[in-house]
C-alpha positions in Angstrom: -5.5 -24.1 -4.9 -2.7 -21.6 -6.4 -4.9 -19.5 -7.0 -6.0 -19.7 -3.5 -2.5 -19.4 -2.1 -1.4 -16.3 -4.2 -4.7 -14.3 -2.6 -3.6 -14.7 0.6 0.1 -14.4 0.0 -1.0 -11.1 -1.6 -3.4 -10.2 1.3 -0.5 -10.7 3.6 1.8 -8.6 1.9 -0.8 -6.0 1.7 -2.0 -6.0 4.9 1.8 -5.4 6.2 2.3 -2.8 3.8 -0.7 -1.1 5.2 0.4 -1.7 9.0 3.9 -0.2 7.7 1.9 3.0 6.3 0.5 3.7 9.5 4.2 3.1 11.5 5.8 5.4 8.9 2.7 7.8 9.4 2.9 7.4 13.1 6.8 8.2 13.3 8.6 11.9 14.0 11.9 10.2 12.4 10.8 11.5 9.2 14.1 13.7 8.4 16.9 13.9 11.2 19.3 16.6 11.4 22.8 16.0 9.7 26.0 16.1 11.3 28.3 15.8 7.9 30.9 18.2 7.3 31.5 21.3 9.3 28.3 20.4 11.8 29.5 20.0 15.4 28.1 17.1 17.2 25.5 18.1 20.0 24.2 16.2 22.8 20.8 15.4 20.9 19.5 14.7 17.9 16.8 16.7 16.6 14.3 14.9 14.0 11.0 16.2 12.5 7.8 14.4 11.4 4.2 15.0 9.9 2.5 16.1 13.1 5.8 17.0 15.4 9.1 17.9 16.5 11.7 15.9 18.2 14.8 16.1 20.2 16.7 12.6 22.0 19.2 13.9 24.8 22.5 11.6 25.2 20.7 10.3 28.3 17.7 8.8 26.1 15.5 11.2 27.1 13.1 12.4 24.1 11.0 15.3 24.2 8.4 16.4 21.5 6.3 19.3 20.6 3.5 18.9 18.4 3.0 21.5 15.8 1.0 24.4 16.6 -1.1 25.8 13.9 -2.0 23.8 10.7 -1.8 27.1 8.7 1.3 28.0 9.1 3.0 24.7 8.3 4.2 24.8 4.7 2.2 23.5 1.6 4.0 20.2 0.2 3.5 19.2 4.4 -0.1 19.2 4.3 -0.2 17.6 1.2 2.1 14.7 2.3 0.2 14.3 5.4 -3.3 14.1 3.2 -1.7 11.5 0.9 -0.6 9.7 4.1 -3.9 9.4 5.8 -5.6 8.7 2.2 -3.4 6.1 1.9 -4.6 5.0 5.3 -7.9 5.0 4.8 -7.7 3.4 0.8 -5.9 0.4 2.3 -8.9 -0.1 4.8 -11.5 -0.1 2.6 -9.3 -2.4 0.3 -8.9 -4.8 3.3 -12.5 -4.9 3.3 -13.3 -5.4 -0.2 -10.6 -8.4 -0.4 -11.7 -10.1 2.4 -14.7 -10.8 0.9 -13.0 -11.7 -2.1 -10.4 -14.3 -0.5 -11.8 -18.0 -1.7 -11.4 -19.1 1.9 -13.9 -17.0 3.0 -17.7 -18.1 2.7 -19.0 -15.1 1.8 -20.3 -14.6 -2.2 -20.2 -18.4 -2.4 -22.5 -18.9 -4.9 -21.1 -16.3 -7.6 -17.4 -16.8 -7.4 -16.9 -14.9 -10.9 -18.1 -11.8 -8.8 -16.3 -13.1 -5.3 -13.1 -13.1 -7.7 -13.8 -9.5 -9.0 -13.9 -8.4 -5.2 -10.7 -9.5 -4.7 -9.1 -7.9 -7.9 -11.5 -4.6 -6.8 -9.6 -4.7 -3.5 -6.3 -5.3 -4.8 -6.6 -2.3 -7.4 -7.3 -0.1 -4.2 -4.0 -2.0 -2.6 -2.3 -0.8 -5.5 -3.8 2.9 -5.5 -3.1 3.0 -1.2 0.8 2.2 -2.2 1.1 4.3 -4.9 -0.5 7.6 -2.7 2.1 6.5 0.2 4.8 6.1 -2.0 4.3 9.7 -4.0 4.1 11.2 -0.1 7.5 9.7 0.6 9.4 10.5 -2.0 8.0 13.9 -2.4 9.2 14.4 1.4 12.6 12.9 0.8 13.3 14.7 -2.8 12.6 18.0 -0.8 15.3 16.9 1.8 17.5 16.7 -0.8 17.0 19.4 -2.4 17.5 21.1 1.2 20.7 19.5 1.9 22.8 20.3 -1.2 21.5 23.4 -1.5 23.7 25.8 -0.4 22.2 28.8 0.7 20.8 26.5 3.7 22.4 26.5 7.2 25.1 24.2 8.0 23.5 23.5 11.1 20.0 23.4 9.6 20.4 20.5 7.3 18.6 17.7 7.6 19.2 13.8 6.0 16.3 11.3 5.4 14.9 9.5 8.6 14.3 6.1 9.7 10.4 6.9 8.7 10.7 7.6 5.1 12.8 4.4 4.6 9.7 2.1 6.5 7.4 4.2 3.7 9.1 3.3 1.1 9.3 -0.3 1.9 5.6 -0.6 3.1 4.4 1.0 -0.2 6.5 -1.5 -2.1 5.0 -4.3 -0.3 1.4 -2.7 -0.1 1.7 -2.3 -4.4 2.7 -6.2 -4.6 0.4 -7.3 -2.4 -1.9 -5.8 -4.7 -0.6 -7.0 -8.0 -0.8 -10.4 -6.5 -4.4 -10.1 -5.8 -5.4 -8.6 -9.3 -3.4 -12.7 -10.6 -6.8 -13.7 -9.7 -8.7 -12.4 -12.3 -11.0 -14.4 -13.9 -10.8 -15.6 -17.0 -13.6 -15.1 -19.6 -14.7 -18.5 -20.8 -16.0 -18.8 -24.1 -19.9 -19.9 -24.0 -21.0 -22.3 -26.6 -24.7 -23.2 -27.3 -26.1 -26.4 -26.4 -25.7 -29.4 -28.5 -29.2 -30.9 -30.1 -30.1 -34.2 -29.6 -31.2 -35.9 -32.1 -33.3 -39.4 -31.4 -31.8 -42.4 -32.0 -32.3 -44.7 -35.0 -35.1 -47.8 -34.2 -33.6 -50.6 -34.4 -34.0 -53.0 -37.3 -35.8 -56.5 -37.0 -34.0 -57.6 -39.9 -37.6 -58.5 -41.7 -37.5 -57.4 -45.5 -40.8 -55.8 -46.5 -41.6 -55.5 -50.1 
């Protein structure tokens, strides 16, 4: 039964890591532009994301532009966005795989050695999914960085981590738990011993003495 419980605590922390990929995936808040220092405060905030461009007017008002060409967009953003939607994809075929793993699921019922496997199998790709999606997000946000203090850029051009890289980094983390907790239930190797003789039992005496 614990073993039971910590596959589905695991699946449930990996599933929501996987939902959060998609979110942090989904969102244009993945850098925002900064207002420290010198930077005078506009009426809108500008942000930028993996497939568009933002800007939030003081009325609430948002207004996007998707990005043109794929081409000219620069290198290290194409390669986040491909770790992103690998990620994606990884942690649905790893939903699949431990699903059919989970004990409370009928499925592989008569081999539960390889019904356990599944579920570690699906849980290595958990782990694989988080580990993609975390690489992507810290790549992003080191590059920010580097941006920010560096300072031949713009004043007015700088940009500070968004609300999306911080969801990426938390849903990685949870999607690489999850994962772990699945890969607990390994099975253990149990040592095989061969099968005790039996050896016929002894007549019993009828106490007669026979010279």
């Amino acid at each position: 039964m614990a073993s039971g419980g910590l596959q589905l605590l695991g699946f449930v922390l990996a599933f929501l890591g996987w939902m959060g990929i998609i979110i942090s995936t989904a969102m244009p808040q993945w850098k925002m532009a900064s207002y420290a220092g010198d930077n005078i405060v506009t009426a809108q905030a500008l942000y930028e994301g993996l497939w568009m461009s933002c800007a939030m007017q003081s009325t609430g008002q948002i207004q996007c532009k998707v990005y043109d060409s794929l081409l000219k967009l620069e290198s290290s953003l194409q390669a986040t966005r491909a770790l992103m939607v690998a990620a994606i994809l990884l942690g649905l075929v790893a939903i699949f795989v431990s699903v059919i793993g989970m004990k409370c699921m009928k499925c592989m019922e008569d081999d539960q050695v390889k019904k356990m496997r599944m579920a570690v199998f699906g849980g290595v790709i958990f782990i694989t999914a988080g580990l993609a999606a975390l690489v992507a997000t810290s790549w992003y946000g080191n590059r920010v960085a580097q941006a920010f203090y560096d300072p031949y850029t713009p004043v007015n051009t700088r940009f500070e981590f968004g609300s999306a890289l911080f969801i990426g980094w938390a849903a990685a983390s949870l999607a690489i738990l999850g994962g772990a907790f699945l890969c607990c239930s390994c099975p253990r190797r149990e040592t095989s011993y061969p099968p005790s003789r039996s050896y016929p039992k002894n007549a019993p005496s009828t106490g007669k003495d026979y010279v």
